[in-house]
C-alpha positions in Angstrom: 0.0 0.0 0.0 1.3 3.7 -1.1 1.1 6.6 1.8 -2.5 5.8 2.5 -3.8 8.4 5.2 -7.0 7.1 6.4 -9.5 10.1 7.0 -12.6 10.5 9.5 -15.9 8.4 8.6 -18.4 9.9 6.9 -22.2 8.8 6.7 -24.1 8.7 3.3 -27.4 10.7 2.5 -29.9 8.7 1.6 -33.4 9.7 -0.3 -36.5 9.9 1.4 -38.9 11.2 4.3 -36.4 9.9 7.0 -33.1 10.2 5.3 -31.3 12.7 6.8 -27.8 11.0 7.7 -25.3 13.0 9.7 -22.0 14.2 8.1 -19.3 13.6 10.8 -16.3 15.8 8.8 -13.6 17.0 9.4 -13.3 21.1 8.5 -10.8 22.2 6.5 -8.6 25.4 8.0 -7.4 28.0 5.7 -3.7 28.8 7.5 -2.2 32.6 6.7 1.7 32.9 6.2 3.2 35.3 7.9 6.7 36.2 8.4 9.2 35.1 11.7 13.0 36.0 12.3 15.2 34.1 11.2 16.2 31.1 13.8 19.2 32.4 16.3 18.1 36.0 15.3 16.8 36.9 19.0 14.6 39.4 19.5 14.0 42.1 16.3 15.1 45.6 16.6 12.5 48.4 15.3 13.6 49.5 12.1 16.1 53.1 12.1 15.8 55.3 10.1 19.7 57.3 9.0 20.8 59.3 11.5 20.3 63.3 11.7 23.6 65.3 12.3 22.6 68.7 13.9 23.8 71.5 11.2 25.2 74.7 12.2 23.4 76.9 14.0 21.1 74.4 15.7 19.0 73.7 12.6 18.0 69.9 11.4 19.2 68.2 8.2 17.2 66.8 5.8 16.8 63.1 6.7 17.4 60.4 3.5 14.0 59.6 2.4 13.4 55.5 3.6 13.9 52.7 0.6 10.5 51.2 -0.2 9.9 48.0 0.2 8.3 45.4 -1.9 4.6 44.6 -1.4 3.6 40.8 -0.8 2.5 38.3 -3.7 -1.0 37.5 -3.8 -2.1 33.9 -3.4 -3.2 32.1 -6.4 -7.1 31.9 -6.6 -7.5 30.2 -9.8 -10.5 28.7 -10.1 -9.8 25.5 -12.5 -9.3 22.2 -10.8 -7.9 19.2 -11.8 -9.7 16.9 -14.2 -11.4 13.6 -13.2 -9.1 10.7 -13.1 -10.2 7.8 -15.4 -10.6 4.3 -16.2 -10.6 2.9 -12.0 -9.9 -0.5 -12.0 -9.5 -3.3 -9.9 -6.4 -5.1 -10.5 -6.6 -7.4 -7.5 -9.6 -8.7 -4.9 -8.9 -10.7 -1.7 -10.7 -11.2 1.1 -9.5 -8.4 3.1 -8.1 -6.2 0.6 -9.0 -4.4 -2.9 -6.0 -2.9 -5.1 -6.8 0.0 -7.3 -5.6 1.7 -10.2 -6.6 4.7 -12.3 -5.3 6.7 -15.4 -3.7 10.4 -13.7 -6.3 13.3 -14.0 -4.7 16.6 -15.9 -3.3 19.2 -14.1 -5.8 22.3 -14.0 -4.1 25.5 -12.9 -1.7 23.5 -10.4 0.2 20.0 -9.7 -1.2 17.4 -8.6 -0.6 17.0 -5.0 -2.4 13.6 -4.7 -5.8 11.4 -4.8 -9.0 10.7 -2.2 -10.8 7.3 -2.6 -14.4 7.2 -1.1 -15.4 3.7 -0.7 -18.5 2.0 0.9 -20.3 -1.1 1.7 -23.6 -1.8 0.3 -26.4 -1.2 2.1 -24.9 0.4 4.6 -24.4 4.1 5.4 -20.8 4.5 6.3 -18.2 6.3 4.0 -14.8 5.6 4.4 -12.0 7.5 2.6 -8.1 7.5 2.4 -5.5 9.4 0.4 -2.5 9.3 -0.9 0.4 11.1 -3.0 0.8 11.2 -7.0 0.2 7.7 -7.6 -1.9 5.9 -9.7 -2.4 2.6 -8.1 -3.1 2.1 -3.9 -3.9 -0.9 -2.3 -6.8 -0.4 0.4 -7.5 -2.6 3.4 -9.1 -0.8 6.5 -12.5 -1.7 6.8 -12.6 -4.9 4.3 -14.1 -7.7 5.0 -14.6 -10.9 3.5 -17.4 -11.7 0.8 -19.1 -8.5 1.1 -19.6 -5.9 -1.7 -18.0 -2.4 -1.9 -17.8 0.6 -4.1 -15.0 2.9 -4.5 -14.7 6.4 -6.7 -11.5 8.5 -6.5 -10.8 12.1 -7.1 -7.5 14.4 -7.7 -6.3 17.1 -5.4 -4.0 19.7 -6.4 -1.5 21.9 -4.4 -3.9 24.4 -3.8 -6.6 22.2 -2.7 -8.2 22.2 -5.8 -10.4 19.0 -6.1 -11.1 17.2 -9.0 -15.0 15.7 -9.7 -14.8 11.9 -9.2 -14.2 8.7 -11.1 -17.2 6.5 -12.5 -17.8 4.2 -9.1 -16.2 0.8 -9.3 -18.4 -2.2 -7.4 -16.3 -5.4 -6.5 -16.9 -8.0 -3.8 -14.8 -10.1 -2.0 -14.2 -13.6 -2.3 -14.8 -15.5 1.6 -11.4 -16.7 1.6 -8.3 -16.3 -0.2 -7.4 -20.2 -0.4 -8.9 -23.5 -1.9 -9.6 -23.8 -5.4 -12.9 -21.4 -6.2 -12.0 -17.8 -5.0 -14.5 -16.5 -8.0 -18.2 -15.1 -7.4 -21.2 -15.7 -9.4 -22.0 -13.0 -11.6 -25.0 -10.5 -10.0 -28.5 -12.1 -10.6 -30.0 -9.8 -13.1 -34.0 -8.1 -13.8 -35.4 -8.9 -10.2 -39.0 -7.7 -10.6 -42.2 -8.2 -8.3 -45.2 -10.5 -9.7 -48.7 -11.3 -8.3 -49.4 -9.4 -5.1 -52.1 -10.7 -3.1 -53.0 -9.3 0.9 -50.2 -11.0 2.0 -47.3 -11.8 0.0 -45.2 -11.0 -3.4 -43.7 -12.8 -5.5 -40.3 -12.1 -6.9 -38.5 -13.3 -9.8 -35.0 -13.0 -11.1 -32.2 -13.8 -14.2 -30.2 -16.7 -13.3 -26.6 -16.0 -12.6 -23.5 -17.8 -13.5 -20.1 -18.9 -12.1 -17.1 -20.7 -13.1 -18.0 -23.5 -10.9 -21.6 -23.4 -10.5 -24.5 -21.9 -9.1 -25.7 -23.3 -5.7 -28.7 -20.7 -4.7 -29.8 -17.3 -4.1 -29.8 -15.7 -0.7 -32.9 -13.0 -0.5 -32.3 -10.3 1.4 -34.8 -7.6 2.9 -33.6 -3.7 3.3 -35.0 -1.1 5.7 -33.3 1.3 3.1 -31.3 3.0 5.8 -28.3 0.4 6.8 -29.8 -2.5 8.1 -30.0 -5.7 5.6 -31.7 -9.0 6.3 -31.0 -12.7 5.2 -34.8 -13.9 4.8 -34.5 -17.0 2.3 -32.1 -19.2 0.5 -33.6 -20.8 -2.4 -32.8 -22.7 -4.9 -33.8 -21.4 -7.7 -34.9 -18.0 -9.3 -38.3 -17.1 -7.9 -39.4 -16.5 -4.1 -43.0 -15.6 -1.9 -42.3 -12.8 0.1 -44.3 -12.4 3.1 -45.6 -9.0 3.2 -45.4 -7.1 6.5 -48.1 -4.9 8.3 -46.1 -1.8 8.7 -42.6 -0.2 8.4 -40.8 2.9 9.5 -38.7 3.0 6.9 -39.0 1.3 2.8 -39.5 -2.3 2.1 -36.3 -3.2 -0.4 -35.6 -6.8 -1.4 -32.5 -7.6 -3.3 -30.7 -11.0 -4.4 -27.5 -12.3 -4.4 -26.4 -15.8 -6.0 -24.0 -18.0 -3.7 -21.7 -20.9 -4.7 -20.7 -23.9 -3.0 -17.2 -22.3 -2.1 -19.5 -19.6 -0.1 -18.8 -16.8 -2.5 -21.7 -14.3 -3.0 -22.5 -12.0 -5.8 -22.9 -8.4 -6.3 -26.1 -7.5 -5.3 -28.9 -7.2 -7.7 -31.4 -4.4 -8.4 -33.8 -3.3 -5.3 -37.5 -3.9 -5.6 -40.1 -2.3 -3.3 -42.4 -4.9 -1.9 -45.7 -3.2 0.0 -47.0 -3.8 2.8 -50.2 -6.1 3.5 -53.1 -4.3 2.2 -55.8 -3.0 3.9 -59.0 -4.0 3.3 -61.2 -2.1 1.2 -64.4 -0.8 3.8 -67.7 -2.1 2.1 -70.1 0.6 0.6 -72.7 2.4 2.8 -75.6 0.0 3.1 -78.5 1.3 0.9 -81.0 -0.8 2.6 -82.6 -2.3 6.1 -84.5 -5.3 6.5 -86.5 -6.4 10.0 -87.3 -9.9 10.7 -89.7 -10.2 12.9 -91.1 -13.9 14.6 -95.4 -12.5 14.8 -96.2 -16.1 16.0 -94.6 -19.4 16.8 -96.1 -22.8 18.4 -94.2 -26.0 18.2 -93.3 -27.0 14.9 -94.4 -23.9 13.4 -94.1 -20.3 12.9 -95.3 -17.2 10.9 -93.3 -13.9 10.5 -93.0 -10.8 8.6 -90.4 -9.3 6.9 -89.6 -5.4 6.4 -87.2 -4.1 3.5 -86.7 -0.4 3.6 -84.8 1.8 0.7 -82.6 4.0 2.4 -81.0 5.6 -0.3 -81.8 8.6 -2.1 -82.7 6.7 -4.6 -85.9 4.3 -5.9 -85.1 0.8 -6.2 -87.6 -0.8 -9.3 -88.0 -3.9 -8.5 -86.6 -5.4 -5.8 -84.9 -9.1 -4.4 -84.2 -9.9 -0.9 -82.5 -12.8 0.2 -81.2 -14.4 3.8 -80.6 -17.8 5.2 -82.3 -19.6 7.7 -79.8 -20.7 10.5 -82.4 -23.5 11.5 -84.3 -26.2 10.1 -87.1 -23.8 9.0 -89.4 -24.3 5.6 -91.4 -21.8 4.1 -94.7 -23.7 3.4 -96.3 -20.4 2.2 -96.2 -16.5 1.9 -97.8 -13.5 1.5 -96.8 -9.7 -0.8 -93.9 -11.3 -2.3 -93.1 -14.4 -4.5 -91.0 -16.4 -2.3 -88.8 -19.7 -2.5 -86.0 -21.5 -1.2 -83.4 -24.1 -1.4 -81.6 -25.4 1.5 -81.4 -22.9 4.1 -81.7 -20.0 1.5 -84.6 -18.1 1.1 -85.5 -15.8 -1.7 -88.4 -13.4 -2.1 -89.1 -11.0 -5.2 -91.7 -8.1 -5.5 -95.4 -8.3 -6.8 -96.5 -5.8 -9.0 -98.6 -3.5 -6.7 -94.9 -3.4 -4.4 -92.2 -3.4 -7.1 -91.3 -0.1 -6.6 -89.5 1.4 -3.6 -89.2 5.3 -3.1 -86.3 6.5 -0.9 -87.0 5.8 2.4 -90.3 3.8 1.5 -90.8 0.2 2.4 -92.6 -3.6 1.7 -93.6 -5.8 4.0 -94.3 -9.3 2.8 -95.0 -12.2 4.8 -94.1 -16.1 5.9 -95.6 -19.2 6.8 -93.5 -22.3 7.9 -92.2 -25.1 9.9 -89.5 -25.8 12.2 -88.1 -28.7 14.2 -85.0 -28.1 15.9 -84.5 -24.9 15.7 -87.0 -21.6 14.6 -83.8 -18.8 15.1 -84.3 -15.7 12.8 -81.7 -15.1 10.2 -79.1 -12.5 10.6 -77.6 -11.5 7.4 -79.9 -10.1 4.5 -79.1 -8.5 0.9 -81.6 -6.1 -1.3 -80.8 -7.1 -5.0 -77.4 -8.6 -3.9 -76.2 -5.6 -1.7 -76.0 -6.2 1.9 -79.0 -4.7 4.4 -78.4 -3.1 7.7 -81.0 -5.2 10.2 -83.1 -4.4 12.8 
C-alpha cells in the first residue's frame, strides 16, 4: 500500500422522508503565512531610520528619504481544478483487501498533490476514505471484509486544494477466503421484478446467474433502506413468496444475491419495493334495512313478517331480498312477495302493486313455515345482492 492516510468516517445521504444522515467531517482550515525572524536572530530591533547630524546653527538636516519596500504576492485563486481521473480499475480482490488503479487526471491551474478514494459497503451508510500522493495505483484494506460488496470512486487534489470531480464508481466483492480452489463469485443475478401481489405476499423473480464452478442458490435479502440488511430466504432457484409485513418505519427493499458452494456471494442485484399487507377495502354504505320479525310461533311452526326499507336517495324498481335460515325452517307459504327456497336460503321477489321502492319507502311481505330443531331468525340479509343493515 502507497502513503494511505485514512480520514474521518463519513455517513451517506440517503433519499426519502427519514433520510437525513449526519455528516461527521472534518473542516478544512485556511492557514495565513506570515513572516518570523530568522532562527538564532533573538529578538527584532524596530527598524532606524539614518541618522540626523545637527547643522550649524542648531538647525536639522534633511533626513534620507526611507527605501521602499516590496509589497507581498497574492495567493493564487485560480478557479480550474484538476480533471477527473479515469478508467478505475480493480487489479486485485482478496478477502481483506481491494487494489486499485486509475489513469492520472490533468493538471488544471496546479500540480497534482495527490488522490482521495471514497469507498462503501452496500447497504450500509458508512463512507470511508483514504488518500494518498501522485500515484496511480493504492492498495486499500481498513475496513474490508470478506465476501461483502464495496464501491469505491477517486478524485485528484492539487496543491492548492483544488479538487477534482470523481471517477465512475467501481463495485467489486470479495471472495470468503483467499485459499482453496474457487475464489471466483457468481456473476449479479440480473431483472429482479415483483409478480402477483395478493394481501399477503409477493412474489419475486430473477435472471439466473453464472459462475465458473456453478451456481448453488440465491440468498434473498430484505432492506430497511437505511443500513440495516436482512437474510430472509435461500432458495434454490430463481423465484421467491415474500411475506408482506403490516407496517414499516422506513421502505421495504428486497435484493438478491447468487452463492456458490465455495461460499462466494454475488454483487447484489437491483432493489425492488415490496408493500405492505393491504388494507382491506371498507364495504359501501348499506342502501338498505331489513326487519325480521317472529309474529307467532307454536311447536313445529311459525309465521313472521319481513320489512325491507330503501334507504338511499334513490328508488329501487323492483326489488330481491335474500337471507338464510340458521335453522331447520321451511317456508310452506307467503304472502306480498313471491318467495322460494333451497336449502337454508330463502328468496323473495316483488309483486307488481310493491315493485317499486321510493327513498326511504318500504314492503312488507309475509311467511308461513315449519321448524323442528330450531326456529332462530336469520341475521344477514341483501336487497338485489347488496347487503341490508338489520333491525
Amino acid at each position: 500500500m502507497t502513503g494511505v492516510l485514512p480520514s474521518p468516517l463519513l455517513r451517506r445521504l440517503r433519499p426519502g422522508p427519514l433520510a437525513a444522515a449526519v455528516a461527521v467531517s472534518a473542516t478544512m482550515l485556511a492557514t495565513a503565512l506570515v513572516a518570523v525572524p530568522a532562527a538564532g536572530a533573538g529578538a527584532a530591533a524596530p527598524a532606524a531610520y539614518p541618522r540626523v547630524a545637527p547643522a550649524p546653527g542648531g538647525a536639522a538636516a534633511p533626513a534620507a528619504e526611507p527605501t521602499p519596500t516590496t509589497a507581498a504576492s497574492t495567493p493564487n485563486t485560480s478557479p480550474f481544478p484538476p480533471s477527473a481521473p479515469t478508467n478505475l480499475t480493480a487489479t486485485a480482490v482478496r478477502s481483506g483487501s481491494v487494489t486499485l488503479a486509475w489513469t492520472a487526471a490533468t493538471p488544471g491551474c496546479c500540480a497534482i498533490a495527490g488522490y482521495d478514494i471514497t469507498y462503501y459497503q452496500a447497504f450500509d451508510d458508512v463512507v470511508y476514505s483514504a488518500s494518498v500522493g501522485a500515484v496511480t495505483t493504492t492498495t486499500i484494506t481498513n475496513y474490508l471484509q470478506p465476501g461483502r460488496q464495496y464501491s469505491f470512486r477517486v478524485a485528484a487534489r492539487d496543491t492548492l486544494g483544488h479538487r477534482s470531480p470523481s471517477t465512475d464508481t467501481l463495485t467489486v466483492v470479495t471472495p470468503v477466503t483467499d485459499t482453496g480452489g474457487d475464489t471466483t463469485p457468481p456473476s449479479a443475478p440480473r431483472d429482479l421484478t415483483v409478480g402477483e401481489v395478493t394481501a399477503s405476499t409477493a412474489g419475486l423473480s430473477w435472471s439466473p446467474s453464472t459462475d465458473d464452478v456453478g451456481v448453488l442458490g440465491y440468498n434473498v435479502y430484505r432492506f430497511d433502506g437505511w443500513f440495516s440488511s436482512t437474510l430472509v430466504a435461500t432458495v434454490p432457484g430463481t423465484t421467491y413468496t415474500a411475506s408482506l409485513p403490516p407496517s414499516t418505519p422506513l421502505r421495504n427493499l428486497y435484493y438478491v444475491r447468487a452463492r456458490d458452494a465455495a461460499g462466494n456471494v454475488s454483487i447484489a442485484s437491483n432493489t425492488v419495493t415490496l408493500p405492505t399487507t393491504s388494507t382491506p377495502t371498507p364495504p359501501p354504505p348499506s342502501t338498505c334495512r331489513v326487519t325480521y320479525r317472529n309474529q307467532s310461533e307454536w311447536s313445529g311452526g311459525f309465521v313472521a313478517t319481513v320489512t325491507v326499507q330503501n334507504t338511499s336517495t334513490a328508488p329501487v324498481d323492483g326489488w330481491i331480498v335474500t337471507f338464510g335460515y340458521p335453522g331447520d325452517q321451511q317456508v310452506t307459504s307467503a304472502w306480498n312477495a313471491t318467495v322460494g327456497q333451497t336449502g337454508a336460503a330463502v328468496t323473495a321477489r316483488n309483486v307488481d302493486w310493491n315493485r317499486v321502492l321510493a327513498p326511504g319507502g318500504s314492503a312488507t311481505f309475509g311467511v308461513q313455515g315449519r321448524w323442528g330443531a330450531s326456529d332462530a331468525p336469520p341475521t344477514g340479509f341483501s336487497l338485489n345482492g347488496a347487503g341490508c343493515a338489520v333491525g
